[in-house]
N, C-alpha and C positions, 0 to 999 in steps of 0.2 A: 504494500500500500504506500504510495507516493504520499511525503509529510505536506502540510498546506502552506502555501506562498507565505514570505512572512508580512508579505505587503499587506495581503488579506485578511490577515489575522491584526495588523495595526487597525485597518477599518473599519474591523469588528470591535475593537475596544474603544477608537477614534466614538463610532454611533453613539456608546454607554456616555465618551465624558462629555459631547456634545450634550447628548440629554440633559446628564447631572448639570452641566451649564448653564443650562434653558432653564430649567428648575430654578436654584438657585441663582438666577438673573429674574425670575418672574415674583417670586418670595422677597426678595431684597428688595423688587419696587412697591411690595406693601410695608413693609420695616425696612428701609435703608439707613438703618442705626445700627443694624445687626451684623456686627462684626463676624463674626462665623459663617456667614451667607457670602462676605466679602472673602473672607478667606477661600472657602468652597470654588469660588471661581476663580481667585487665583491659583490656585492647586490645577485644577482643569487646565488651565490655561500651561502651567508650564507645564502639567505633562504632556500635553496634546505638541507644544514647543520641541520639548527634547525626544519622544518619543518619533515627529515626523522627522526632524533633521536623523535621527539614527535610520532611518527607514527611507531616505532620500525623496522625503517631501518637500522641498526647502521653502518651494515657496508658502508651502502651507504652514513649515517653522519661522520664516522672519515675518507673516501676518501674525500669526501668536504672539510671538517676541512683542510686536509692540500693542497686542489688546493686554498681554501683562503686564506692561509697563504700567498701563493706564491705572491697572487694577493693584501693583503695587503701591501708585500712589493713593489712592483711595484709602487702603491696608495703614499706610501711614499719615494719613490724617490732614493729606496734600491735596487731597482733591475728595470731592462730595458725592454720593453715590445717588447723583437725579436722573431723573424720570429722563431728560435726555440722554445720558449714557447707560442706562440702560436700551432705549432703545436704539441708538447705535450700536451698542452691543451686540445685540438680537438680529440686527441686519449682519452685522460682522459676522456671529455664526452660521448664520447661512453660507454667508460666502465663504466660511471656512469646513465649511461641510464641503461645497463645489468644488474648494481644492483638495478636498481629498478623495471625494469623491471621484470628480471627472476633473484631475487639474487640466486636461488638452483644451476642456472649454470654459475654462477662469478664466475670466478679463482682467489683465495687471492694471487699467484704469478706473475698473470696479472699486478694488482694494485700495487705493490711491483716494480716489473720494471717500470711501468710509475713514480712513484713517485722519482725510483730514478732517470729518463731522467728529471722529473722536479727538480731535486735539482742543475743535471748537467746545466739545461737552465737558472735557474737564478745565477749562479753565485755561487764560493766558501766562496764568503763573506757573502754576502746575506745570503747562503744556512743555516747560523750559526744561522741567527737570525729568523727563519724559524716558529722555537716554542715560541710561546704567551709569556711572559715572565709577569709577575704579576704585575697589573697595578700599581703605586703608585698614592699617592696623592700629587697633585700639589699645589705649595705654589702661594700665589694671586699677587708678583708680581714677576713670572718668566715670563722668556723671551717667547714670544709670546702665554699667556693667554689671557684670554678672560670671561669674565662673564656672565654668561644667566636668566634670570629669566624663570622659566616652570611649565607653569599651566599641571595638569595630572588629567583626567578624564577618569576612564575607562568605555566600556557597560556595564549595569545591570548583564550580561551573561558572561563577560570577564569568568569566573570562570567553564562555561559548556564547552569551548573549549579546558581543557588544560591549560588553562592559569595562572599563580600565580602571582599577580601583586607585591607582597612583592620582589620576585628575581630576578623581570624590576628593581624596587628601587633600592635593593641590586646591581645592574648590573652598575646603573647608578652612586651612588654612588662611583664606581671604576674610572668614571673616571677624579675624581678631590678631590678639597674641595667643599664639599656640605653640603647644611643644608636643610632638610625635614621636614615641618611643615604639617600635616593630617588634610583634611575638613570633619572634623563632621557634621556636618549641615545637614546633609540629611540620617543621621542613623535613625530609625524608633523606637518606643517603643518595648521594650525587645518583648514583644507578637505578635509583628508584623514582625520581623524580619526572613528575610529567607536566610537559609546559604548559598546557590548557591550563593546571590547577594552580588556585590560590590555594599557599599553604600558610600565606603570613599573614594575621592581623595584628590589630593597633591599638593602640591606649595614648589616648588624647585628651592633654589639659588645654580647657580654650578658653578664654577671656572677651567674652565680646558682650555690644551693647543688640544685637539684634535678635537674641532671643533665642529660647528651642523650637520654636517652629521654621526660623531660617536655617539649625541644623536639621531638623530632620526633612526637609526642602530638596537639601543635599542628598540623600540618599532615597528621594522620593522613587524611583523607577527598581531601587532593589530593595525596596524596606520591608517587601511582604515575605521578603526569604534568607536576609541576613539576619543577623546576631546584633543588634543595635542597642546597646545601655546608656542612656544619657540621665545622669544626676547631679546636680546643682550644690555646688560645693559653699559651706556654709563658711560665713565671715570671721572664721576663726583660726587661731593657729590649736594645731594639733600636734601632736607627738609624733615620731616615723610610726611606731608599734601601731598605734591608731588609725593612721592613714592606711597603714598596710592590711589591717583586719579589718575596714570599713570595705575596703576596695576588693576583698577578698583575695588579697593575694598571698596571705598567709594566716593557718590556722589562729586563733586568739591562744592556744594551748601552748603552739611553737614560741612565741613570744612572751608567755609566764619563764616559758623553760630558760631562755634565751638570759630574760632579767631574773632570773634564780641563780644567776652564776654571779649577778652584783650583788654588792651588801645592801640589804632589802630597804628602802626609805620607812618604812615602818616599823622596824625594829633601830633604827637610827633614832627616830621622832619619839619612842618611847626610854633610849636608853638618855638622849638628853631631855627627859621630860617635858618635852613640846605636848605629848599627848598620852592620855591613859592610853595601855597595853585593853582595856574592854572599848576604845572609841577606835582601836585601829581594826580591831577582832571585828566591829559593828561596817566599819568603811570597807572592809576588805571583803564582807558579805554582800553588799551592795555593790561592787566591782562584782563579781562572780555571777552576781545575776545579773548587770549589764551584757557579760560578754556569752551569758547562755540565750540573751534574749536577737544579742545579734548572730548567733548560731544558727536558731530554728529557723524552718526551712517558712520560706513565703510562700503562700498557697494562692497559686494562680486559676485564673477563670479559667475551664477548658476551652478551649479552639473550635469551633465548626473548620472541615475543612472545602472546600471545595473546587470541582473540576470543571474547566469550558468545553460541552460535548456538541459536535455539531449536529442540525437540526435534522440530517439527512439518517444518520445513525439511529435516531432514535425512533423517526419513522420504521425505520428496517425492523428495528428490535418489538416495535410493535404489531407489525407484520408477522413477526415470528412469533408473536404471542399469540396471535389470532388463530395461526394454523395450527398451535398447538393446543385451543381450545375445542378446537374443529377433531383433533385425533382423539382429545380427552374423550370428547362427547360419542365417538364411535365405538373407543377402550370401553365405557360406561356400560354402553348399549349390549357389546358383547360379553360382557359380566354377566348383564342382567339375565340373559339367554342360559349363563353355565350356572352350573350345580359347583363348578372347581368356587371353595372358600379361600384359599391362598390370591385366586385370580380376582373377587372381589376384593379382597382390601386390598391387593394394591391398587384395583383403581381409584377405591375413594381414596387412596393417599394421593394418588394422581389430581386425580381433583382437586384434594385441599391444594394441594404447591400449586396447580397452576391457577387456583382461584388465586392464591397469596401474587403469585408471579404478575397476573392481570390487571390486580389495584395497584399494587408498586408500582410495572411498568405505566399505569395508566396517571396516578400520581407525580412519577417523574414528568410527565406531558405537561400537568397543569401549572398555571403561571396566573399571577394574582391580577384582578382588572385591574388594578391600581395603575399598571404598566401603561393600560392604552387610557384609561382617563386623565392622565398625565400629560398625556403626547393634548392635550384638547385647553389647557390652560393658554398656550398662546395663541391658537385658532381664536378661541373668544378675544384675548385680549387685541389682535390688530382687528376681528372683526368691528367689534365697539369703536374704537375709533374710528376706522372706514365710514362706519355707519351714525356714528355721532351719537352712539348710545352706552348708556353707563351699566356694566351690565356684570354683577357677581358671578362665578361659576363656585357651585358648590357639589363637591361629594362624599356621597360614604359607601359603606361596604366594599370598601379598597379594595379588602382582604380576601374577600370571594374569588376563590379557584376556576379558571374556564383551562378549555383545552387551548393549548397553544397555535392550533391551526383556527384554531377560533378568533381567537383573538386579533390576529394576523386578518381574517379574511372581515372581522368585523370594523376595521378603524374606519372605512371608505362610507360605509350604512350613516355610522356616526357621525360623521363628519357633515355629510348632506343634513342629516336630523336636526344637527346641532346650528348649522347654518340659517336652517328653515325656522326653528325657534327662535332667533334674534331677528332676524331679519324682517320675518311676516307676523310673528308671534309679541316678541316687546315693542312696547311704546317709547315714541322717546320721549326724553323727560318731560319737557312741558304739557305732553299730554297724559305721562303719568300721575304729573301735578294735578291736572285737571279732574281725573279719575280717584282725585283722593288717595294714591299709593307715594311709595316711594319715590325719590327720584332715578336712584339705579334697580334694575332689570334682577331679576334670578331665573337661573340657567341653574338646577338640581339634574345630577346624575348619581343614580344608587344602583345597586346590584344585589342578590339577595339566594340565597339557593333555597330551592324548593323542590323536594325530592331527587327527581334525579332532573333535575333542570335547575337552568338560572335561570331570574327574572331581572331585567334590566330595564331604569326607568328613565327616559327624559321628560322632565319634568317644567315648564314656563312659568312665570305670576305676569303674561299679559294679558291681550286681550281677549285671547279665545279664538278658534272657529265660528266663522259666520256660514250658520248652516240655507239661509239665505240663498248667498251667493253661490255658493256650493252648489243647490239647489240647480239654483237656475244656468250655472256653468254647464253643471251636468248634463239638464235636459238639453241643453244648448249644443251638446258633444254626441249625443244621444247614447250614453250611458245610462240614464233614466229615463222612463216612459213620463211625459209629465204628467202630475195631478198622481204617481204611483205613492202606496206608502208606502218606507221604509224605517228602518229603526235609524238610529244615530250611529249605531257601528258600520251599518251598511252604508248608511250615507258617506259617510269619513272615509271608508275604505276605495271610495272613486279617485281620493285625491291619490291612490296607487298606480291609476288609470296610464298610461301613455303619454304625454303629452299635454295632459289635465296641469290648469294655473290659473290661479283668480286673481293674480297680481295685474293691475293694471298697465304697469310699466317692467320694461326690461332693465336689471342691474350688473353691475359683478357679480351680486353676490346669487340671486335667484331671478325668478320670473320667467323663462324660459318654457316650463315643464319637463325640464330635464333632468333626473335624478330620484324624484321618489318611486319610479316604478320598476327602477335599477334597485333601489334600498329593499324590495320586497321581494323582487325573484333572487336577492343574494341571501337575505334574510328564510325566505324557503328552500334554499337549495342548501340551507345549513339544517335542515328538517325544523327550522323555527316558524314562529308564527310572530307576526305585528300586530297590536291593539291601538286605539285611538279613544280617549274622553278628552271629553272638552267641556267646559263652563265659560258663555258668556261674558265679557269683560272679568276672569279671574284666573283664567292660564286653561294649558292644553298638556295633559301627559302621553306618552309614547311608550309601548309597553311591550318589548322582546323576550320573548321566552324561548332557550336555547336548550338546548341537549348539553351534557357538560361534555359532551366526548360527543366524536363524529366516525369510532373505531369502532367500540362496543357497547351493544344496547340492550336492555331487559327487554321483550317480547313476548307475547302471547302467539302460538303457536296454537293454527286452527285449520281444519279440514275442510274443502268446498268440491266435493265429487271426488274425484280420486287427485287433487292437487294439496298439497299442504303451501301455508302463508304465514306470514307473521304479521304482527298488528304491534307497533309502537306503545311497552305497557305503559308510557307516561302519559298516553293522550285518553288512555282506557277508564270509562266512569266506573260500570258495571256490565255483569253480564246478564242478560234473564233469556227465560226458555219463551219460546213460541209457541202455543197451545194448538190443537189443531183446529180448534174452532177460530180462532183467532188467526192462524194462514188460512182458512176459508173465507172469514171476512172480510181480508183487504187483499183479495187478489189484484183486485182492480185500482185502489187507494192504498197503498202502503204506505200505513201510519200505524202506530204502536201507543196505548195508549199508559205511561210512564208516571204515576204518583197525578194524575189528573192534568199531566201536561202531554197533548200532541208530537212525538217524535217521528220524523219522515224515516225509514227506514229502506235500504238497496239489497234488492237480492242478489249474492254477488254470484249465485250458479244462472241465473242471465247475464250479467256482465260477462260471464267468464265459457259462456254457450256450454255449461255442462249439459251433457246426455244423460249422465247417469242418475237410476230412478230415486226421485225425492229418499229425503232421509222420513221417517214418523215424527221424531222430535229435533228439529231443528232449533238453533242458538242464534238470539242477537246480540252483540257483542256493540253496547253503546260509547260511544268514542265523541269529541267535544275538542273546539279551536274557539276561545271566546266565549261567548255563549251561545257560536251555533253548534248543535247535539245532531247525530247521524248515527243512526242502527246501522250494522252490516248482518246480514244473515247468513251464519254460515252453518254447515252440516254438523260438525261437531270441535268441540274444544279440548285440546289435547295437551296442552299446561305450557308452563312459562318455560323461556327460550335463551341461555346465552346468545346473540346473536351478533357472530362478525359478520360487517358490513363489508360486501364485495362490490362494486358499483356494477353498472351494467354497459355494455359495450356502447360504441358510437350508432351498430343497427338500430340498437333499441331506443335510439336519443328520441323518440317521435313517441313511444310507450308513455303513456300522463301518471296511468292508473298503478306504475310499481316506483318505488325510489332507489332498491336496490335488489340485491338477492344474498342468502346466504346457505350451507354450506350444512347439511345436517348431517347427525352421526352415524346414517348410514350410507353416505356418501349422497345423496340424492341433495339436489337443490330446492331450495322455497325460498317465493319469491316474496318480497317485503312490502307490502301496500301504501301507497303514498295517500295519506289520509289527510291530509289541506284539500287534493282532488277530488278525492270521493266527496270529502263535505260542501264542496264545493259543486259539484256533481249532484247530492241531494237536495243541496238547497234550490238550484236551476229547477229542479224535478217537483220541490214542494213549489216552487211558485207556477211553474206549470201546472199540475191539477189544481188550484186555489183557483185557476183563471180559466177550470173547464167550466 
């Protein structure tokens, strides 16, 4: 297996500190007093600096080099951290995305204008001291120094990444008075030594006024995997013996033995009566637990560790999960047939591990929404400005688990959603003023799990759906019959329609009819459904309800003439039997009548042209998107289903009625029912007989 570019792998880490960037570039423009937020970007910034120049980005290291410049002065209290340099900023990352992205089509005239809006956002004073200026060394007792002692230990390997630990030293050196003492000790005999490896590290007294965050600044690119101890060495003078057992370079024991070979100062202080023989007994006890207390070992937090796996691997590995569900379930099947007691338990042991195997593997897939609600903080904020409206974005349930191909295929859905809510959805202020509300807008995004699905919410406080216009657009499109009734979810569900827009005018931002009827067939072809409520002058939610996985599903596995199916058990209400009196009555109007409510119900042995002769008791298996409800009527129920999803070829791209197929235990296929269709299918079919 060929290892991966290391360009590609910059990229890959390049996208995280861009984000982390954006973040904390978006955070500091609601607190720009938050030193930590400033730091945070400075950190991004130089490593994103020395990690392209090592990767032969350059132009994409000296545009860093000087958004850090910016950001160092800020750090040191030279420059302000406003609302204009931040969004300078924000253009800056872009275009420092394009350079690393596609540097072939960066414009060096691009860069050149932002840099000069950054020099205008921080200030003509500032602007001066822009360029690094050559460190000096600091004398030990200027005005707010500080002293460190630094143990330095690099990996055996520092030296295969790039790395030159000589011009960390050199580096660190600059920024004070230092003095560098090298540990030999671990060098190897001439013959054994190998040139890749560092065998030597360092112990360094530094003097400087710029703090532990400028040293460890310095070893930002290897600090996750060296030996780094920096402690702050207190304004006193100490004894060697002291210094040596603080620093641990010598047992505290070696050092009693050492000064037991002098004549002891406490047997001195009592033979010239400086001090009782019971005050030195008392001192000498308290020395003793001094040096047991700097003995005991310091109890550190354990470590998470963790690995960067590419997305392609993990696909495979799930792959391989699937078909080893698929052999469990035939292993099962062929138990179930033997009398051999040795050949069932192993298979329920089979079963348990590869259930065990299936939620880990499927676990390792999920990645917290928090990731793509994240990516939607700067979307609102230029869109509010474009649009001249003030508008909060809030969310919760960060924390909720989706699948990682979820997530990935859901930003685009969002993105139009979220557009459509500010754009057509908030007022702006003055006429939020007028309506009695705030002046700025709310944009709520939550996420929630519920069973075996997420429900994901966008949320407005404007004006609402005007079911009106809607109305009359509709019949105007001829999507409605005019003077038809419908409900309000049907109504709203046009606006999915094609080309459907009640915007009067066209913008950047919408008006077109471009885009929501994109967000719903993405939205179903993730086996999801979309919801729409709305209230009149008080806002409009948007309601996704997703599968959490798009690999393996619960199902209900059910018989229709000699074909087996499966039925999505998360869309499933209930099941109940069909009496025969009851398939005699609605041959001709199939409806089923459900706790005193009307359910349209599909026979699916006509859908499906079975020949084979009726069953006596046949099953409806009631299934629900919203709150439209659809019977399916099948021959018989034959229990729940692990079910891998296999998709179905390009022949069958024109088939409505299946979404996928899977893979039963005894090799035989059953096909998966795509149930938005069918419900969609029965409701066409209830408003059909309604209008015989």
């Amino acid at each position: 297996m060929t290892s991966p570019d290391p360009r590609d792998v910059f990229r890959q880490e390049a996208q995280e500190l861009l984000e982390q960037l954006e973040q904390a570039l978006l955070d500091l423009e609601v607190t720009p007093e938050d030193g930590e937020l400033v730091s945070s970007a400075f950190r991004a910034l130089h490593t994103l600096k020395g990690s392209g120049a090592m990767f032969g980005f350059e132009a994409a290291a000296r545009f860093a080099h000087g958004l850090e410049n910016a950001f160092d002065l800020v750090r040191k209290g030279k420059a302000a951290a406003s609302g204009a340099l931040i969004g300078v900023t924000l253009a800056a990352k872009d275009h420092l995305r394009q350079l690393i992205e596609h540097p072939e089509e960066a414009r060096s005239e691009e860069a050149d204008l932002i840099l000069a809006d950054l020099a205008e956002a921080i200030g003509p004073n500032a602007a001066g001291d822009a360029s690094p200026a050559p460190t000096k060394a600091v004398s030990a007792d200027a005005a707010g120094t500080a002293t460190y002692r630094i143990h330095i230990r690099f990996p055996d390997n520092v030296m295969d990444n790039g790395t030159n630990p000589l011009l960390l030293i050199g580096e660190l050196q600059g920024l004070g008075t230092c003095t560098v003492c090298p540990l030999t000790s671990r060098i190897p005999c001439l013959d054994d030594i190998d040139a890749t490896t560092c065998y030597v590290g360092w112990d360094v007294v530094l003097t400087t006024d710029r703090g532990r965050t400028a040293i460890e600044e310095v070893f930002l690119f290897v600090l996750d995997d060296m030996e780094l101890r920096i402690e702050k060495v207190e304004e006193t003078t100490k004894r060697l013996g002291e210094i040596l057992v603080e620093r641990g370079d010598t047992p505290p024991d070696a050092v009693v033995t050492a000064l037991s070979r002098q004549y002891r100062l406490g047997e001195i202080l009592v033979e010239d009566g400086a001090a009782s023989k019971e005050r030195v007994a008392s001192a000498l006890a308290e020395q003793r637990h001094m040096m047991a207390a700097a003995q005991a070992p310091q109890k550190t937090a354990p470590q998470q560790a963790s690995i960067r796996v590419p997305a392609e691997r993990l696909d495979n590995l799930m792959d391989r999960v699937g078909e080893l569900v698929i052999a469990q379930a035939r292993l099962h099947e062929i138990a179930a047939a033997s009398q051999d007691v040795a050949l069932k338990v192993v298979a329920e042991e089979i079963e348990r591990l590869s259930s065990e195997l299936r939620d880990n593997t499927m676990g390792i897939r999920m990645v917290p929404i928090g990731s793509l609600f994240g990516r939607f903080r700067r979307l609102v904020r230029d869109l509010s400005q474009e649009l001249g409206k003030e508008v909060q974005l809030l969310t919760s349930g960060e924390e909720t688990e989706l699948d990682k191909t979820m997530i990935e295929r859901l930003n685009d859905p969002m993105i139009h959603l979220i557009r459509n809510s500010i754009d057509h959805g908030l007022e702006r202020p003055e006429g939020r003023r007028e309506s009695g509300k705030a002046t700025d807008g709310r944009v709520e995004l939550s996420a929630v799990h519920s069973g075996a699905q997420v429900i994901i919410g966008i949320r407005d406080d404007g004006r609402g759906l005007d079911r009106t216009r809607i109305r009359a657009r509709a019949e105007e499109m001829g999507y409605l019959a005019p003077g038809a009734k419908v409900s309000d979810n049907e109504l709203f569900q046009v606006i999915f329609q094609p080309g459907f827009s009640t915007s009067r005018e066209v913008t950047n931002v919408s008006g077109r009819g471009v885009g929501m009827d994109v967000v719903k067939r993405t939205i179903e072809a993730l086996r999801g459904t979309i919801e729409i409520a709305s209230s009149e002058g008080t806002g409009t939610e948007i309601t996704l309800k997703l599968p959490l996985t798009l690999a393996i599903i619960d199902g209900l596995l059910v018989r229709v003439g000699l074909g087996r199916y499966v039925i999505p058990l998360s869309m499933i209400e209930e099941c109940v039997e069909l009496s025969a009196e009851q398939n005699r009555r609605s041959k001709n109007r199939n409806f089923l009548s459900i706790r005193g409510e009307l359910v349209p119900f599909l026979r699916l042995r006509n859908m499906f042209d079975v020949t084979a002769p009726d069953e006596p008791f046949p099953k409806v298996v009631i299934v629900s998107a919203g709150d439209l409800r659809v019977g399916l009527l099948v021959d018989q129920i034959i229990g729940d289903h692990q079910t891998v999803i296999k998709t179905l070829t390009k022949l069958h791209a024109d088939v409505e009625t299946f979404s996928g197929a899977t893979i039963l235990g005894d090799g035989s296929v059953a096909l998966i029912l795509d149930i938005d269709r069918l419900i969609e299918f029965g409701r066409l079919q209830e408003e059909r007989l309604k209008a015989s």
